[in-house]
NUVEXSE-10565 format. One record per residue (C-alpha): y negated, z negated, x; residue in three letters. Coordinates in steps of 0.5 Angstrom, whole numbers, padded with zeros to 4 digits, always signed. Layout:
YZXALA ...
This chain:
+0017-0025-0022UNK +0016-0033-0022UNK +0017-0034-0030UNK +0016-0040-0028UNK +0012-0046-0026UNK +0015-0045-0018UNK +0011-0051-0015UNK +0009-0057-0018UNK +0002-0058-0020UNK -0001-0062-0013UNK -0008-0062-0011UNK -0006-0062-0004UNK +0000-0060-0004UNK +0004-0053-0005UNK +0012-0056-0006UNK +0018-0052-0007UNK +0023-0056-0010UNK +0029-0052-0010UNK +0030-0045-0006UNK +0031-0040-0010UNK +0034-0034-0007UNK +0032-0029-0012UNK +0024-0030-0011UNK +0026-0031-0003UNK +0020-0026-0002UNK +0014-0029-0006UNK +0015-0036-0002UNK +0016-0033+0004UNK +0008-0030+0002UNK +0006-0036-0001UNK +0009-0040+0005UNK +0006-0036+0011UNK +0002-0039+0016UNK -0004-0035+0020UNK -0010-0037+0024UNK -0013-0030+0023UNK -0010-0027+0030UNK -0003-0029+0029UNK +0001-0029+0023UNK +0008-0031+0020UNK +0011-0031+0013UNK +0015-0037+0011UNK +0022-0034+0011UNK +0028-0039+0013UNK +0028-0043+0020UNK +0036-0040+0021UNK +0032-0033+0019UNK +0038-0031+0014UNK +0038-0031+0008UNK +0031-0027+0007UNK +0027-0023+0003UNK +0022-0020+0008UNK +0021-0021+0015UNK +0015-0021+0018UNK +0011-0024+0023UNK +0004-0020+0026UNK -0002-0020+0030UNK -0008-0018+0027UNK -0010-0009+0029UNK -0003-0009+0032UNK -0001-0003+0030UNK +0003+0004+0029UNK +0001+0010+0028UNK +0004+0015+0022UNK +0004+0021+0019UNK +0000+0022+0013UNK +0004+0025+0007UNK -0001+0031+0004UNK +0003+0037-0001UNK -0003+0041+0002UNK -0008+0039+0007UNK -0016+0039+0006UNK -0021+0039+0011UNK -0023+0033+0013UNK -0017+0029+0011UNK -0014+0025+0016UNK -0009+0027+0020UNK -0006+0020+0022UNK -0004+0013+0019UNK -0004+0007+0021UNK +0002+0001+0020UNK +0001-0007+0021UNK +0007-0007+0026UNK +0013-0013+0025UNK +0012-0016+0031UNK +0018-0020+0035UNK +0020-0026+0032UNK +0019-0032+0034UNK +0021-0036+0029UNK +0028-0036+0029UNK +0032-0042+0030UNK +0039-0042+0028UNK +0044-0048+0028UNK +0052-0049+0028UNK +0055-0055+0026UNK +0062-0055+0029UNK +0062-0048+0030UNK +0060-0046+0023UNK +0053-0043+0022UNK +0048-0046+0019UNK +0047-0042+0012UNK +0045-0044+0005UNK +0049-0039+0003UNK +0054-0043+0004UNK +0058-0049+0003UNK +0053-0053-0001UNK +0045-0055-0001UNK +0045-0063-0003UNK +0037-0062-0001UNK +0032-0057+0000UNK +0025-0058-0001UNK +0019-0054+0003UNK +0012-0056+0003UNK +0005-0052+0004UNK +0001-0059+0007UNK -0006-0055+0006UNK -0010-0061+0009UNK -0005-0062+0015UNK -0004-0054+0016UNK +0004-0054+0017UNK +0009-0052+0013UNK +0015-0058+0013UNK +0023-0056+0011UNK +0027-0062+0010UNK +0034-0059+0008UNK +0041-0063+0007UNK +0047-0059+0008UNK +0054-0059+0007UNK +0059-0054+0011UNK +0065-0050+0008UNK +0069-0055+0013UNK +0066-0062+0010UNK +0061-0064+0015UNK +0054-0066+0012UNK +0047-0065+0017UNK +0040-0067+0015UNK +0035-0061+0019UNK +0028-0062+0019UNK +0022-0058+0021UNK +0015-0057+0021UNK +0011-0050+0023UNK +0004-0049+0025UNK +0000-0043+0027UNK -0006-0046+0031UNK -0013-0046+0029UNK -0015-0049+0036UNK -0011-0045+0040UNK -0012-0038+0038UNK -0005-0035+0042UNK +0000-0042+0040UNK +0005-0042+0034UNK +0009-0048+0035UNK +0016-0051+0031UNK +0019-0058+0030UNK +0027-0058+0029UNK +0030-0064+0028UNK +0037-0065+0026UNK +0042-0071+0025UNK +0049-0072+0023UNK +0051-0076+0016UNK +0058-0077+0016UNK +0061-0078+0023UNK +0060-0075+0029UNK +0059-0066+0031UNK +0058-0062+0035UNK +0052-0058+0034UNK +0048-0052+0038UNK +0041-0050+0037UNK +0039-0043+0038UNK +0032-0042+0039UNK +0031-0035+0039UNK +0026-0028+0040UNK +0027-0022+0037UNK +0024-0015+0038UNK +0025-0009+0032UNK +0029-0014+0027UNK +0032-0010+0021UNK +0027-0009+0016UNK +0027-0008+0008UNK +0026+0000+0007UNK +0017+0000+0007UNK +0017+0008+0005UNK +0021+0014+0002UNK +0018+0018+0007UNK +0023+0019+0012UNK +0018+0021+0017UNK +0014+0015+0016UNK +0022+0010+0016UNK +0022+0014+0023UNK +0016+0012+0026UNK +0017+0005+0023UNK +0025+0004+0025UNK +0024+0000+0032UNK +0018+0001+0033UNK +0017-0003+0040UNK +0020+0000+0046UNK +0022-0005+0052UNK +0018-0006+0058UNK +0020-0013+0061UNK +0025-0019+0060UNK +0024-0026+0063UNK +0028-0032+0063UNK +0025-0039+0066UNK +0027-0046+0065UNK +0026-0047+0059UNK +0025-0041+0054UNK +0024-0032+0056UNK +0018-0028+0056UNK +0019-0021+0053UNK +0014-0015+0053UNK +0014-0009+0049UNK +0010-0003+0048UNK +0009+0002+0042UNK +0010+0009+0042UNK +0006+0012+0040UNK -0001+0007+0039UNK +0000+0005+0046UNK -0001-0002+0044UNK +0002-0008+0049UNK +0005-0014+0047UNK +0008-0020+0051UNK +0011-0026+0047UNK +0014-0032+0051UNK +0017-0038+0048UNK +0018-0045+0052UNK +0022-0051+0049UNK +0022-0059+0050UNK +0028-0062+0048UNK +0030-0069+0047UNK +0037-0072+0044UNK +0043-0075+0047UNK +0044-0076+0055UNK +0049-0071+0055UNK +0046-0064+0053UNK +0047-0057+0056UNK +0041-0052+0056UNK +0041-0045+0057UNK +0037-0040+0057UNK +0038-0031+0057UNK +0034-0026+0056UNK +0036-0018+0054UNK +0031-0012+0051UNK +0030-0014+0044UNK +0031-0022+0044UNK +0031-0027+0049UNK +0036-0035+0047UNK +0035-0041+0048UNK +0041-0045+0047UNK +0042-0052+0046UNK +0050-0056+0046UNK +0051-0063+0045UNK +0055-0069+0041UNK +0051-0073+0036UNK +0054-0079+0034UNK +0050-0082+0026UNK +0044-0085+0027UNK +0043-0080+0033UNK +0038-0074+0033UNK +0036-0068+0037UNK +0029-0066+0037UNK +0026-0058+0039UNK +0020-0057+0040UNK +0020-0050+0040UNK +0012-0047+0043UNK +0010-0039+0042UNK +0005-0035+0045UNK +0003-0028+0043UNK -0001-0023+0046UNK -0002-0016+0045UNK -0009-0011+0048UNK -0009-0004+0048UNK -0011-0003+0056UNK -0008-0009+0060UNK -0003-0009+0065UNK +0004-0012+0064UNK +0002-0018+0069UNK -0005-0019+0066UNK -0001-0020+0059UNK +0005-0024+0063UNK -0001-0029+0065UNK -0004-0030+0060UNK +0002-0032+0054UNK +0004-0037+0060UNK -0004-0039+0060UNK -0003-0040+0053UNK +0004-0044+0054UNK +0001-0049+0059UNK -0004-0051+0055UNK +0001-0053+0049UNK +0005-0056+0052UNK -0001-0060+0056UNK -0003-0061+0048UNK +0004-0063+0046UNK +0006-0062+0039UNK +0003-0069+0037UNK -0004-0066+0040UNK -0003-0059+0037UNK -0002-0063+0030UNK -0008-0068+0031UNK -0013-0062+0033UNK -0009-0058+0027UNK -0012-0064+0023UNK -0019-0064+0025UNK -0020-0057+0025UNK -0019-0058+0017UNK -0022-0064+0016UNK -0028-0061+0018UNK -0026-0055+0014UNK -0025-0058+0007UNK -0032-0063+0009UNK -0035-0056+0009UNK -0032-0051+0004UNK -0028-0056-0001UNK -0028-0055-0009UNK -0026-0061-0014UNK -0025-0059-0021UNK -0023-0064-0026UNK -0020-0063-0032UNK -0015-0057-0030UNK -0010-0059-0025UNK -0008-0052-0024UNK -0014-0050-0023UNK -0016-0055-0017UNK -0008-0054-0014UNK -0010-0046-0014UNK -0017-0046-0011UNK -0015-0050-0004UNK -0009-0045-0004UNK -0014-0040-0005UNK -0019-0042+0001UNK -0013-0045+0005UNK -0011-0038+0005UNK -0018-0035+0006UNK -0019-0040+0012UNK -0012-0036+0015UNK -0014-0030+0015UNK -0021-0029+0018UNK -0021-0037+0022UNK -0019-0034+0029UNK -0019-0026+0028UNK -0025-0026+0032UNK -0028-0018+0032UNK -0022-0016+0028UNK -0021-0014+0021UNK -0019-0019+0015UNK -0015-0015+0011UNK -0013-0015+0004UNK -0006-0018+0005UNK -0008-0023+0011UNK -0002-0023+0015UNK +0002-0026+0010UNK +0007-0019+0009UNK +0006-0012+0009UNK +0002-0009+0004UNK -0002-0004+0004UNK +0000-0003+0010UNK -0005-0009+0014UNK -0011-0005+0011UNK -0017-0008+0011UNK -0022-0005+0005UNK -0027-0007+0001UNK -0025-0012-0001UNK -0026-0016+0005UNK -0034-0015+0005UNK -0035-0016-0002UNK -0030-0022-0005UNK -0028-0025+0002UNK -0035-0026+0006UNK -0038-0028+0000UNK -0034-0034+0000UNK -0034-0035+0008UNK -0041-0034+0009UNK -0042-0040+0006UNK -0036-0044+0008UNK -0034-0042+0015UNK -0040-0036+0017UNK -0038-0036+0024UNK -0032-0032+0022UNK -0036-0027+0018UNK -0041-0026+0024UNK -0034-0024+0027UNK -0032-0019+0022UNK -0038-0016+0021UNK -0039-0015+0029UNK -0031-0012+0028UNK -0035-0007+0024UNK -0040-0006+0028UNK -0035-0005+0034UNK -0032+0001+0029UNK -0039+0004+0028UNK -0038+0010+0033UNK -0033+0012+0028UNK -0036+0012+0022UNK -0041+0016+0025UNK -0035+0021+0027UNK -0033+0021+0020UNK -0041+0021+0018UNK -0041+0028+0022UNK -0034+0031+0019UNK -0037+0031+0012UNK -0044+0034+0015UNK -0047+0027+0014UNK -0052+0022+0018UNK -0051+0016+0019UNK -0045+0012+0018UNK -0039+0014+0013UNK -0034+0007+0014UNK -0027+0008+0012UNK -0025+0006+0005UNK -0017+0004+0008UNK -0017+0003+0016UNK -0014-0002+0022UNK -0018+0000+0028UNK -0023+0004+0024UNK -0021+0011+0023UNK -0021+0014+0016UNK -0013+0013+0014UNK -0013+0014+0006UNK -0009+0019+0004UNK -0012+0019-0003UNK -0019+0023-0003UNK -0022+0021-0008UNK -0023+0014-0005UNK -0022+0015+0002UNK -0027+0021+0003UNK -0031+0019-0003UNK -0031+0012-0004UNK -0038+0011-0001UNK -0040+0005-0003UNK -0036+0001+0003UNK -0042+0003+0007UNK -0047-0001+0001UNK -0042-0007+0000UNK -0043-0008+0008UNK -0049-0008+0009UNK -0050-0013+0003UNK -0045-0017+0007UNK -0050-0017+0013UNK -0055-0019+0009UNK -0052-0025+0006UNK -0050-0027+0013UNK -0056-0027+0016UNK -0060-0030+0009UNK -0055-0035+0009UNK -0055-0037+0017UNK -0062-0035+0020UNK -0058-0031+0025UNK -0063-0027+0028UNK -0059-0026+0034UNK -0054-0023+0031UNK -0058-0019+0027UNK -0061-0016+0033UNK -0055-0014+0037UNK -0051-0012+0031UNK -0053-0012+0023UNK -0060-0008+0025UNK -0055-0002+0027UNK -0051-0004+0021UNK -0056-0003+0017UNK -0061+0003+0020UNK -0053+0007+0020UNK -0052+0005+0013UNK -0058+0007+0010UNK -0058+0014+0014UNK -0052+0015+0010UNK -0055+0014+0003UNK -0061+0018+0005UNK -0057+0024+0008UNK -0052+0024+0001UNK -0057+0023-0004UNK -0062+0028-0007UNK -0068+0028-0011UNK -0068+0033-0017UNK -0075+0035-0020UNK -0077+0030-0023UNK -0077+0025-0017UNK -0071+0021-0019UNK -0066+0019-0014UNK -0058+0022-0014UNK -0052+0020-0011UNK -0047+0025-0014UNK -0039+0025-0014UNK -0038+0019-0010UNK -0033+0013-0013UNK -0035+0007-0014UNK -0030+0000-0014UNK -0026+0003-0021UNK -0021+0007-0019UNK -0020+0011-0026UNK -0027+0014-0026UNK -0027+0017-0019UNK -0032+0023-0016UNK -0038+0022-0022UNK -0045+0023-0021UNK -0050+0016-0021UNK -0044+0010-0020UNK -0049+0006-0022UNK -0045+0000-0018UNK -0046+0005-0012UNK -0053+0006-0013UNK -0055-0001-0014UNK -0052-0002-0008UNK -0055+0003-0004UNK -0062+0001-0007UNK -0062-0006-0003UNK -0058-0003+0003UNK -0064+0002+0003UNK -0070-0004+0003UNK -0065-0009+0007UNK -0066-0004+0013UNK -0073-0003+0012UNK -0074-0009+0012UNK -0070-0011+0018UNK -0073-0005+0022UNK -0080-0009+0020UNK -0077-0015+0023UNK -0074-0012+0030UNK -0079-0007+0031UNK -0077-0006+0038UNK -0069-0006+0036UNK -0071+0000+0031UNK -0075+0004+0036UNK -0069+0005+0040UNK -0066+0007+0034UNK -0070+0012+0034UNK -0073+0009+0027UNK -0080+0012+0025UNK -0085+0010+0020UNK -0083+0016+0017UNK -0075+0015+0016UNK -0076+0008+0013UNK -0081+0010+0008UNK -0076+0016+0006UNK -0071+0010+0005UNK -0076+0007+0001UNK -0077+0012-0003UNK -0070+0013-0004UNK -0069+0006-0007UNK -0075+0006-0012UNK -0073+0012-0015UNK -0065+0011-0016UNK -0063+0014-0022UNK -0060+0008-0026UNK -0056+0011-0031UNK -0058+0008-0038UNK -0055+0011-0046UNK -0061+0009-0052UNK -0056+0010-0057UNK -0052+0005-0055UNK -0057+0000-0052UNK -0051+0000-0045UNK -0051+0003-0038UNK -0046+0008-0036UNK -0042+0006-0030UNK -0043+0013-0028UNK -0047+0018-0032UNK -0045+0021-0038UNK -0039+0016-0038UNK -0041+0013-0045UNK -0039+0020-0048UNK -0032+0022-0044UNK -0025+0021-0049UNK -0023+0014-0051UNK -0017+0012-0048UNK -0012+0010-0053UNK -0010+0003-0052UNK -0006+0000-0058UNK -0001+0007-0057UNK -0001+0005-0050UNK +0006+0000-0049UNK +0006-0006-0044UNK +0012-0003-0040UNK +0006+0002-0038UNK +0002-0001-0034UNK -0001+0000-0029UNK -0004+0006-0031UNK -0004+0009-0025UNK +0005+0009-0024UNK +0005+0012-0032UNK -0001+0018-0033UNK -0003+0023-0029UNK -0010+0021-0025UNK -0013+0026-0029UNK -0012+0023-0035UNK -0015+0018-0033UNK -0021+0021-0029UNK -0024+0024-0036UNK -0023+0018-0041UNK -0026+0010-0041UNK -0021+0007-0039UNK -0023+0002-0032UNK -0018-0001-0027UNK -0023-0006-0025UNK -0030-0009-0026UNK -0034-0004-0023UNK -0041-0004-0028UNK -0039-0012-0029UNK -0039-0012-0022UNK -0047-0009-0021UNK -0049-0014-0025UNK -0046-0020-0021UNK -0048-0018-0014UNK -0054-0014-0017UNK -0056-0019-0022UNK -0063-0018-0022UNK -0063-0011-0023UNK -0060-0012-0031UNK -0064-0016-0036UNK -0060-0023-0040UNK -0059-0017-0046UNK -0056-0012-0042UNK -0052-0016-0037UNK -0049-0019-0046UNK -0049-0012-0048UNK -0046-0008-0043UNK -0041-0014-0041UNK -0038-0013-0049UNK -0038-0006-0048UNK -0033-0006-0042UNK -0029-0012-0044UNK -0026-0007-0049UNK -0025-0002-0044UNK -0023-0006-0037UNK -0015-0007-0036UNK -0015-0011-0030UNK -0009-0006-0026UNK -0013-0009-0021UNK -0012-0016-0018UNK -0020-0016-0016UNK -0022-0016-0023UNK -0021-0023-0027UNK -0025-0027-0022UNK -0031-0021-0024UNK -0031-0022-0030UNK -0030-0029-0030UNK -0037-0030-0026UNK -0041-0025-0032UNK -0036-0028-0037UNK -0040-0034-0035UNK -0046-0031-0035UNK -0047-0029-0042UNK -0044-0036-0045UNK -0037-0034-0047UNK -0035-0040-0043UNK -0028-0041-0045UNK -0026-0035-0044UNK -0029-0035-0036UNK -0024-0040-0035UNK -0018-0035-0038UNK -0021-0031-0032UNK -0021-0036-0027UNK -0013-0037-0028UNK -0012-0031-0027UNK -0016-0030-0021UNK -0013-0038-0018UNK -0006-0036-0021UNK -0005-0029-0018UNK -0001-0031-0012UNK +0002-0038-0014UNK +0004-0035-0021UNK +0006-0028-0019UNK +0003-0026-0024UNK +0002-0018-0022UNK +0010-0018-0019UNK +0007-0016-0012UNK +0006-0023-0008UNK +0013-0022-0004UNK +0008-0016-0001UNK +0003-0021+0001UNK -0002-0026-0002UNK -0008-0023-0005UNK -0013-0025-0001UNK -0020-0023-0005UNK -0017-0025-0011UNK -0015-0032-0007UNK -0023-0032-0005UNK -0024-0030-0013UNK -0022-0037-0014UNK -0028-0039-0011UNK -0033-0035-0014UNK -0030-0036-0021UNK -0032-0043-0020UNK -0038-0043-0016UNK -0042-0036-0018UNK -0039-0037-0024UNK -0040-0044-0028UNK -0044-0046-0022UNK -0047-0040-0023UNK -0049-0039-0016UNK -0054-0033-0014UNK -0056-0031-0007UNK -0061-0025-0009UNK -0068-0028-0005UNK -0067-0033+0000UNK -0067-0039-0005UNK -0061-0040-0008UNK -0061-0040-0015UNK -0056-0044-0020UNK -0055-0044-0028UNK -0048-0049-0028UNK -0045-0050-0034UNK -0038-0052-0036UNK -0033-0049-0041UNK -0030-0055-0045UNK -0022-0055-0041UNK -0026-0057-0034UNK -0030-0065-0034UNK -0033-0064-0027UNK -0034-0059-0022UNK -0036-0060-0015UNK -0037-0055-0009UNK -0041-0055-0003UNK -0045-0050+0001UNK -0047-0049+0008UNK -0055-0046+0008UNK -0058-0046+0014UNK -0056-0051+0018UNK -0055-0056+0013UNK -0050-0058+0008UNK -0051-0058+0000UNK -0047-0061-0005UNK -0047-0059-0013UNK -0045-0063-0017UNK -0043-0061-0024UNK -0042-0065-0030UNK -0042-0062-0038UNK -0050-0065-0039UNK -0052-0065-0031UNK -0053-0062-0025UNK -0054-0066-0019UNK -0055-0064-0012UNK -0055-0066-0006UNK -0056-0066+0002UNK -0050-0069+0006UNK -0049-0069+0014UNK -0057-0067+0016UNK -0062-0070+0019UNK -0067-0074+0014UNK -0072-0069+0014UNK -0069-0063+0012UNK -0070-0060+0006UNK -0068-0055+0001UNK -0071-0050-0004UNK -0067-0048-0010UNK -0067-0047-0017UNK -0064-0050-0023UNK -0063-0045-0029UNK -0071-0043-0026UNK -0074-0049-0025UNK -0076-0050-0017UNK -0073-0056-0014UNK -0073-0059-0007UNK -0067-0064-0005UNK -0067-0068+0001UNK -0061-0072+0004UNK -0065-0079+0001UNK -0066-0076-0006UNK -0061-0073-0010UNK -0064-0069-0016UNK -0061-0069-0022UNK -0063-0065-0027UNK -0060-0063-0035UNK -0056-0057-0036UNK -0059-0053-0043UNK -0054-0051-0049UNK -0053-0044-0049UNK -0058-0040-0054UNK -0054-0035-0056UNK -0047-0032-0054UNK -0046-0027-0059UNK -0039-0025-0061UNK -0034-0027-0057UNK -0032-0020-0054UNK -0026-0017-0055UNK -0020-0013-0050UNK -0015-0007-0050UNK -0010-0009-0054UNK -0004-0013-0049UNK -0009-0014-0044UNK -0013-0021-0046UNK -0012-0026-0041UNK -0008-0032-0042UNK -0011-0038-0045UNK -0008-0044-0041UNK -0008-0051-0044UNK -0009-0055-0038UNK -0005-0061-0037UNK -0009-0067-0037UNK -0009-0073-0031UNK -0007-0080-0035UNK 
């Protein structure tokens, strides 16, 4: 764990001033470079020392067995793993016949720095050798944001104190020994070299190695090219065998001499073309690097994040950790879906290896949210990746004697790969959590083509699966019953009421949109009957609701279930989940994450002000935050109830997650959905963003550590920028034609901004907060006195 502040407080910058060997992994995570199809963790140049290696292309996958003491009907038979893909990152130096290593001989100067407004990752190193001979190395990295397959190095190095012989070896290397990633020796077996050699070449200037999986079949070619400039003298040598390739560069430098590699990368992978096809197009791609230069890549890198922050960024005034973290945040949100392009934005992105590059849930329900309205282009993209996986979830649909559309609850290309049931085979709600993420899109967007070619499908499947597994009882009411909602320890209950909530507006959503596109629906076989059975099914959901405590149970009946004992509960024993049987867990009130808190933000409008208070208390004394997804949930509701101070501990949390370690698990990866919690916490939090008709709502006010908060928002094809000060709210259209106008509400009062008239209007004093809630006893966010700008 970073027991310490690891990075000086920057708003554009993530600086690592020393290296720290033994939370190598964290910043390698925290480091990593992606553009949504390529992937590379932040290790070393020289790839030694290192904590965790790593470099994926998105869905490039292996399959596993799946571990079961005893097998069940409809469980899955096969797992899918994210593949450490060959390597191209590596760059080895020699000075005097001594490697390059700071592990040895002594490290003057080490900094790293994560430019968020550049896109690259900049090393600059002063190194003293066993022998006494000094260098000074730089380098900067960059995965490309315009041109999809490129990854690209400088490495620039120069003598300090007298003249030396040096060697560069630039290097691919397939099947690198990795770390241990599973006790299951059938598992380690699948993922010990996993590539099999098909082809090797050697060109002028770099090679090109082609492998292929075992048993997914997948295909992949990477290829390296090299621009080399320093002394006159220098000899270049190219060499290529299955498992790695070297480009070797030998010269003399004299002090004041340097030699400069620019180091260029293409990948490319598909699970169905030849070996020439790929062949061709990695060196397609190489061409037009190199035709770009690297000083072309840089600025195209620049512009695309220019436009990038106009769009999407968020000032905070008063907590300069806060700001740092929520560009962090949205930096590495932006990798992870920017260039997926009909591929899955998984929980970790391609930062590292946890959850073995599963997408979940997680994706639709904190991610989307925060790209529909920064970069909606990219959930177009991951949305029609459900959609391309639509045949599956009907396969599954089937396999539980259902209709319509079962989504997997864990998966990479598609099919169910959770080997814990309770989640994987009940955990429906993934269904309602996509389907709102289709709503959103096309409310925020006015996207009626995709609509048509893709969400209408979504919907219509998604709502079949509500109707196929709900049930009316005598009394005409709607059930959902064993079904798992997002709190993991209360699993396989009747009437989730998140999960019903949700599957309520999946319902109307659909019927809608079939009234939309008639013609679409009817190919879809869609009547008048089946949508008025979808409304029915939504207007007689059962919501669960205890008189006697004035509070909803998340799932019926959960108001009465054993208390959990939380003060005999040591903090050595969290996460529940490694320290008591789930059974314990099951039947007793205690919440990994916000699950009935959650309701209440994405289905705000179907609580009253008084419940929404009432039931945030109720669960805060209950909620143990063993999930990363939690803080910034219960920030957006904190907020909403009017305890403010404590939304802002919350909102730490989330923003601090990946930069403070603070659930000792970075060096697995970001957390993606947290990261994009950040955003949330800030904009449906103390902007108090809400997006359940199609006009925007707003109910902004600040908690006493932040002065200012500003975001911006993509709506319809025009640019909305909120300005939030402690008294007032100001808003404004930005980028737009004069004539464009907005319809939003301000705490209830409808307002119409145009780019000629900001309005500006006061934000009201809270009326009544109540008592400020109380939580398990251990388990209360920590409150950050945020260090003041002079």
């Amino acid at each position: 764990m970073i027991r310490e502040r690891a990075y000086p407080v920057e708003p554009w910058h993530v600086r690592e001033t020393r290296l720290d060997l033994d939370v190598l992994a964290q910043s390698e995570s925290v480091f990593a470079l992606s553009n949504g199809h390529i992937g590379l963790r932040g290790n070393l140049d020289e790839g030694e020392p290192h904590g965790l290696p790593g470099t994926y292309l998105n869905s490039f996958y292996e399959l596993r067995p799946l571990p079961y003491a005893e097998a069940g009907y409809g469980f899955p038979e096969s797992g899918q793993t994210l593949v450490n893909v060959t390597n191209g990152k590596p760059i080895r130096l020699l000075v005097d016949d001594e490697p390059f290593d700071v592990r040895y001989g002594e490290l003057l100067h080490h900094e790293r720095v994560l430019d968020l407004r550049a896109g690259t990752l900049q090393r600059s190193v002063e190194w003293r050798s066993p022998a006494g001979r000094t260098v000074r190395i730089c380098s900067t990295r960059l995965v490309s944001f315009t041109q999809r397959s490129i990854a690209a190095i400088e490495y620039r190095v120069e003598p300090v104190d007298g003249p030396m012989r040096l060697i560069v070896q630039s290097e691919l290397v397939a099947n690198e020994q990795l770390p241990t990633q599973s006790r299951d020796p059938r598992v380690a077996a699948v993922l010990e070299s996993p590539l099999q050699a098909e082809e090797r070449l050697v060109n002028s200037d770099g090679a090109l190695l082609v492998h292929r999986t075992k048993a997914s079949g997948l295909r992949l070619a990477v290829s390296m090219s090299h621009e080399v400039h320093g002394p006159e003298r220098k000899v270049v040598g190219n060499e290529a065998y299955e498992d790695w390739a070297r480009t070797t560069v030998t010269c003399v430098l004299k002090p004041g001499e340097r030699l400069r590699v620019v180091k260029y990368v293409a990948y490319g992978w598909s699970s169905r073309r030849s070996r020439p096809g790929l062949r061709d197009q990695v060196a397609a791609a190489l061409a037009g690097a190199r035709f770009s230069g690297w000083d072309g890549l840089c600025a195209e890198q620049r512009g695309y994040l220019d436009t990038f922050w106009n769009d999407s960024d968020v000032q905070v005034e008063g907590d300069p950790e806060v700001q740092q973290a929520v560009r962090f945040g949205l930096f590495h949100v932006l990798q992870a879906g920017a260039r997926a392009e009909l591929r899955p934005i998984a929980a970790k992105g391609l930062t590292g290896p946890g959850y073995d590059g599963h997408a979940f849930w997680d994706t639709e329900t904190f991610v989307l949210p925060v790209l529909t309205y920064t970069l909606p282009s990219a959930v177009a993209s991951a949305l029609r990746w459900r959609h391309s996986t639509l045949h599956l979830a009907q396969e599954r649909a089937r396999t539980l004697g259902l209709q319509g559309a079962a989504f997997p609850w864990r998966t990479i290309r598609g099919q169910e790969t959770s080997a814990y049931w309770p989640a994987g085979t009940a955990g429906f709600h993934i269904a309602a959590d996509i389907a709102d993420a289709v709503r959103r899109y096309v409310q925020a967007t006015g996207d009626e083509q995709f609509e048509r070619e893709a969400g209408l499908e979504l919907l219509v499947e998604t709502a079949r699966l509500w109707r196929s597994l709900g049930h009316h009882d005598r009394h005409g009411k709607f059930h959902l019953d064993g079904v798992t909602g997002p709190d993991e320890y209360t699993a396989v209950k009747n009437d989730n009421v998140y999960t019903n909530l949700m599957a309520q507006r999946n319902l109307l959503a659909a019927a809608e949109a079939v009234a939309r596109h008639a013609e679409q629906a009817y190919r879809l076989g869609v009547d008048d009957e089946e949508t008025a059975a979808w409304r029915d099914a939504a207007n007689d959901m059962h919501v669960p609701y205890d008189p006697e405590l004035g509070v909803h149970p998340q799932v019926e009946g959960f108001t009465r279930f054993q208390e959990w004992d939380f003060a005999g509960t040591p903090p050595e024993q969290y996460p529940l989940l490694l320290n008591y049987p789930y059974f314990d867990l099951y039947r007793k009130q205690v919440i990994k994450q916000a699950d009935l808190v959650l309701a209440m933000h994405w289905r705000g409008d179907a609580f009253t002000d008084e419940e929404k208070a009432a039931n945030f208390a109720y669960y805060e004394r209950r909620t143990v935050r063993d999930s990363s997804l939690s803080a910034c949930t219960q920030a957006v509701l904190a907020a909403e109830v009017g305890h403010l101070e404590l939304a802002h501990d919350y909102l730490g949390e989330a923003a601090l997650m990946d930069l403070h370690d603070l659930n000792q698990n970075t060096r697995d990866g970001v957390h993606v959905a947290s990261l994009a919690g950040a955003w949330i916490a800030l904009v449906a939090g103390f902007g108090g963003l809400r997006d359940h008709t199609e006009t925007l709502s707003f109910t902004p006010r600040l908690p006493s550590r932040i002065d200012r908060l500003e975001f911006s928002l993509r709506w319809r094809g025009v640019h909305l920028r909120v300005d939030v000060r402690s008294d007032a709210a100001t808003y404004v259209l930005r980028d737009g034609d004069p004539d464009d106008v907005m319809e939003l509400l301000h705490h209830g009062e409808l307002l119409r901004v145009t780019c000629d008239n900001p309005v500006t209007r006061p934000v009201p004093p809270i009326e009544s907060s109540g008592p400020q809630p109380a939580q398990p006893a251990g388990r209360a966010p920590v409150r950050r006195t945020p260090e003041r700008e002079p």
